[in-house]
N, C-alpha and C positions, 0 to 999 in steps of 0.2 A: 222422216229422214232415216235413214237406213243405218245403223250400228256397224261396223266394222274396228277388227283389231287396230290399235292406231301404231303409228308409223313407227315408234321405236321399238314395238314390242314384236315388230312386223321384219324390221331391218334386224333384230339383236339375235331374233329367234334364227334366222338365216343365215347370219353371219357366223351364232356358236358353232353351228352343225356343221359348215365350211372349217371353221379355226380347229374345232376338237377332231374331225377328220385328218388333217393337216399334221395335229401332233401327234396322234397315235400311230400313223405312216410314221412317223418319226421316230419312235418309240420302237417300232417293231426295227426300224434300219440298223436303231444302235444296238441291238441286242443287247441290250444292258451294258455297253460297253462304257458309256456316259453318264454316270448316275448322277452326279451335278447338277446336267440336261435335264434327264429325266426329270427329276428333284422340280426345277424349275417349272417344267413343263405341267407335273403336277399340282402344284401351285397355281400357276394359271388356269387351267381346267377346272378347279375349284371356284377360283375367284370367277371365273363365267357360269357357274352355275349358278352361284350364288347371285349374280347379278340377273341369270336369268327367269329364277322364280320371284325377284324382286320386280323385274318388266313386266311380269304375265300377269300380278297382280297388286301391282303398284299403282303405276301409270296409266292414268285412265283417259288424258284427255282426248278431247274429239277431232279424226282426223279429217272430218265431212263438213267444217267449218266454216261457209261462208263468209266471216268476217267477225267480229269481237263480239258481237250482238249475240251470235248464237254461241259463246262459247259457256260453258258452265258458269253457271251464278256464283257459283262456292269458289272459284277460282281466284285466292288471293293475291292478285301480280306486286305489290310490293315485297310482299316474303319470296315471291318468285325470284324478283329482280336481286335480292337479298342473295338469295340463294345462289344465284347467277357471279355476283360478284363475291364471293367466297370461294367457288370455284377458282375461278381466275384467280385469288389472291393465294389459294394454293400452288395453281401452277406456277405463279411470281415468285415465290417460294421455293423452287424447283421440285416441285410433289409430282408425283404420280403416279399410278394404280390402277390396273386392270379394271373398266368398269367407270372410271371418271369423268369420260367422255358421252358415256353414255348415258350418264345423269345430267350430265347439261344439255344432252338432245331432247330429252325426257321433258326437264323445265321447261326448255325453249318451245316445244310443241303442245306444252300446256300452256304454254302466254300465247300461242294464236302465230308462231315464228316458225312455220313450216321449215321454210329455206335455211334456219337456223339448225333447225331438229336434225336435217340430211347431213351437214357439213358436220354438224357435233359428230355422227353418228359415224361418218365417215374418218371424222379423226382418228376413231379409237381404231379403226382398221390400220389408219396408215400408220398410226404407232406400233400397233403388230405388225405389219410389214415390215417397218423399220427396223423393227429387233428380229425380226427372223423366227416370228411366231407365225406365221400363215405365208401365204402366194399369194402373189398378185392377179392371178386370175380366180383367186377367189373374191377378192375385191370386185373385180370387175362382173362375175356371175350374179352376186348380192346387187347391186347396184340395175343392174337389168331387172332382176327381179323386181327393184322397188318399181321402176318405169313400169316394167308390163301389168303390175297392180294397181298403180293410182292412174289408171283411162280415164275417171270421171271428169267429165268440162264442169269443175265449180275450184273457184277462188284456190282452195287448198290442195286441188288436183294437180293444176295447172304449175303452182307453184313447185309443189314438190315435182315433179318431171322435168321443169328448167332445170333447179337445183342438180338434180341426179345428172341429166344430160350436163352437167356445166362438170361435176365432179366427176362423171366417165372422159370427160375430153381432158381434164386434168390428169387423171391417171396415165392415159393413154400418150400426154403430155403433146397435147394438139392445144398448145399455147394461147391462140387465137379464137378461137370455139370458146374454152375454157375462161376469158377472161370476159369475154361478151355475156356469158351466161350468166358471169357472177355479178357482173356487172346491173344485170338486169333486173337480179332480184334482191339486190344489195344498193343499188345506189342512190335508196332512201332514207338513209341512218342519217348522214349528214346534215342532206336540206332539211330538215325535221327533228331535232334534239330532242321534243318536247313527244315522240310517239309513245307509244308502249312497248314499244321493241327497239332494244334500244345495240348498236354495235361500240365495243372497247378499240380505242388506238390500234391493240397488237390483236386483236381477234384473230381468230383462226380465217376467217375468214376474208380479212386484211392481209393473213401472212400467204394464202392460196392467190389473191392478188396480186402483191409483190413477187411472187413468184413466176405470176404467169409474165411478168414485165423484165425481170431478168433474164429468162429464159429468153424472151423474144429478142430483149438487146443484145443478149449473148449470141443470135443467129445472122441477125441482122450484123454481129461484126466478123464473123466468120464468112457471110457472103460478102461485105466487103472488102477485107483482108486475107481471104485464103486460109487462114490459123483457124483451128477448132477452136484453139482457145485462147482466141481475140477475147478483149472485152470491151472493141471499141462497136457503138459508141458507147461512150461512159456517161452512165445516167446518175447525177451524185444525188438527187434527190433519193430516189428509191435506192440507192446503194444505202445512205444514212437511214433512211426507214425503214428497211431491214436490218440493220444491225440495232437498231433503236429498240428494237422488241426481242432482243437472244434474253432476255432473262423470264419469259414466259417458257423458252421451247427448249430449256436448257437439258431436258431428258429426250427430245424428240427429234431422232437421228437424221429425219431428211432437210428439216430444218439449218442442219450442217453443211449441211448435204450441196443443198441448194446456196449457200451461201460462198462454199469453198467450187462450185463452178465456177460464178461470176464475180467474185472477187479476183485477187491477183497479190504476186508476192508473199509477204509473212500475215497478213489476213486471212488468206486461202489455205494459207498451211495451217495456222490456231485452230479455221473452223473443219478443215479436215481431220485436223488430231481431234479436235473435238466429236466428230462424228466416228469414228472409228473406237473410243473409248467408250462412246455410250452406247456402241454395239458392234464389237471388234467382228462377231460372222455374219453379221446383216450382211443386207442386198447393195449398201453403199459405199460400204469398206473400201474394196476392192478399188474402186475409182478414187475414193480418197488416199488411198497408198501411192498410188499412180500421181495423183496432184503432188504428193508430199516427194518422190522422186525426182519431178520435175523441180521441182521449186531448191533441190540441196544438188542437184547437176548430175542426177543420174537420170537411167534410160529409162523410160515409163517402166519398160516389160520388170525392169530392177524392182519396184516398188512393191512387187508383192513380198519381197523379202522383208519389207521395212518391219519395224514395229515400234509405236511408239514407246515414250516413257514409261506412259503408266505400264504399258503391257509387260516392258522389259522386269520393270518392279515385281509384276503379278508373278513372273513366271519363276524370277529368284525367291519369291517370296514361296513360291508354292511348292520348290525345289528344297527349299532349308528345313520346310515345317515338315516336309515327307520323307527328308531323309535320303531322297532321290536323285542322284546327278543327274540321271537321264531324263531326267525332266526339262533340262536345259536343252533339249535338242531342238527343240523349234527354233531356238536364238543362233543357233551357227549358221544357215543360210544369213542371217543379218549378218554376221562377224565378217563372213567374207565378200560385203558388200568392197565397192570402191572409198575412200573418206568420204564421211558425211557425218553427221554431230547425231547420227540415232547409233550408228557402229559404234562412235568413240566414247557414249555413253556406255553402252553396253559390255563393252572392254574393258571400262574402267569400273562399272559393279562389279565383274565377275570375277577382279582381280582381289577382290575384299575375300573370295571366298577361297583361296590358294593356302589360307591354312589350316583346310580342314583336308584332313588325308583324303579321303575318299573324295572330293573334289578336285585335289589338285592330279589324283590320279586319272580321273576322268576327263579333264582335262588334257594331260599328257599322252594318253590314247586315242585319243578325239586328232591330236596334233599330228603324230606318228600315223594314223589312216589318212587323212590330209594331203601328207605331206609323201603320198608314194603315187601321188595322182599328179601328177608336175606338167602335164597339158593343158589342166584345168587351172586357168587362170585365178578362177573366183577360189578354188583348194587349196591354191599355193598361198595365198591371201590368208585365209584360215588359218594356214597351221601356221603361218610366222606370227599374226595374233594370239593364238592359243600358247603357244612359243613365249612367249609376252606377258600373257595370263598369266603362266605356270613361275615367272621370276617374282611375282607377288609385287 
């Protein structure tokens, strides 16, 4: 039987070299203008290295596995399964850390849970994705790679190339493909409690399910109703078991993401505020602004102005400790939104700060440029706000 690198040491090694490319392009764009970023970014960079010489010679199990028989003698699966549900009780916990994911792929393909090891593996990308640590086409380059390496026709081959094909149709968000695949190599957990490979309620691998079920309902009422964003029909089963598992994914942005589509009303806005505070410049934001626009009676295109609470917090907060008015400038496009309960919050923080001089002067300035622009509806808006402000 032939030795080969096994699958997570195979996917992680792939993956770093995409993620650490991704940042250092990044690195060079901000010219140090972002040290924060950077800050951040370097932290991360670390923590995949670290995780990557922990894959190279940690993880040893066999990816050429026919079946339980041949998998290593030494393999303790109850410390595995141990290990496995620690995990998860982290992420219940709302834990997570670059590399977490990648230890449950690690386990999962040392119990002999190929299909398990991919989707683990693929988590930890989609949580960088979601925070705006990589692209999505590098997602989807890793993911090819895994397919054009595991060709072999035996048990473990076979499996992980479903897998992969079921999580490139996912990515690609081809719904249908996507839920057949997971379907395929998943919908043995249940008829069989008593296996050795065992799946949780909210698994990752459950919530890539429900997901592909929303989506599909979400399409299916869009051709019937014309509205993008019907959400008939209404599936309350998978609506309730979706929401039944937010306390596993509660750091994990598409999770929100996905929720605040096919929800509706003041649910869709929670989990869009929710998505957008656990990763204000991700790739999800943008459309959750847009949900939260819709939902307070403004225009989509409006919603890139929004921001929410916590953000409005962040930015007063990060303005007082630096001594900086002008640090509030990102919040005047909101000020001069039309009413909505994110402006009139933001109005009424910023009027806290009217007795500190060099606030209420910047404010006053801020008012008087505003207010010499009087075609611009959303300027005139402004400075009668800032106007407002400035009477404390």
């Amino acid at each position: 039987m032939k030795t080969k690198l096994n699958l997570l040491s195979l996917l992680f090694l792939m993956f770093v070299c995409f993620a650490c490319l991704s940042m250092c392009k990044e690195n060079d764009q901000t010219g140090g203008k972002n040290l924060q970023q950077q800050a951040k970014n370097g932290e991360a960079l670390r923590a995949r290295k670290q995780f990557q010489q922990r894959m190279t010679h940690g993880f040893q199990g066999s990816s050429t596995a026919e079946d339980l028989s041949s998998l290593p003698k030494e393999v303790d699966f109850p410390l595995l399964y141990r290990s496995l549900d620690e995990l998860a009780e982290l992420e219940r916990a709302g834990t997570w850390f670059q590399g977490l994911a990648l230890t449950e792929s690690g386990l999962r393909e040392n119990a002999g849970d190929y299909a398990g090891a991919v989707t683990a593996a693929y988590k930890e990308l989609s949580i960088a994705y979601g925070m705006g640590l990589i692209q999505k086409s590098e997602i989807e380059q890793g993911i090819f790679n895994v397919i054009a390496a595991k060709n072999e026709e035996t048990v473990s081959g076979n499996t992980v190339r479903v897998a992969a094909n079921a999580v490139l149709s996912f990515v690609n968000e081809q719904w249908s493909d996507a839920a057949k695949g997971l379907e395929l190599v998943f919908n043995g957990f249940d008829k069989n409690p008593n296996d050795f490979i065992h799946d949780d309620p909210d698994s990752f691998n459950r919530w890539m399910m429900l997901v592909c079920t929303l989506e599909k309902n979400k399409a299916a009422g869009s051709a019937q109703t014309g509205f993008a964003d019907s959400s008939f029909p209404e599936d309350r089963i998978t609506n309730a078991a979706y929401k039944s598992i937010r306390a596993r994914y509660t750091q994990f942005p598409e999770y929100w993401y996905r929720g605040a589509r096919a929800f509706s009303g003041v649910i869709a806005a929670e989990f869009a505020e929710n998505c957008i505070n656990t990763s204000p410049q991700g790739p999800f934001a943008e459309e959750c602004r847009r949900i939260l626009a819709l939902y307070t009676g403004l225009k989509s295109e409006e919603g890139l102005s929004i921001k929410t609470k916590k953000e409005i917090e962040a930015v007063i907060s990060l303005s007082i400790n630096s001594g900086n008015p002008d640090a509030l400038d990102s919040l005047l496009p909101l000020i001069g939104l039309p009413d909505n309960p994110y402006t009139v919050y933001a109005v009424g923080a910023l009027r806290a700060l009217t007795s500190v001089p060099k606030f209420r002067e910047y404010f006053n300035v801020q008012a008087q440029h505003a207010s010499q622009k009087t075609a611009d509806v959303s300027l005139r808006r402004l400075a009668e706000r800032l106007t407002y402000i400035c009477r404390g």
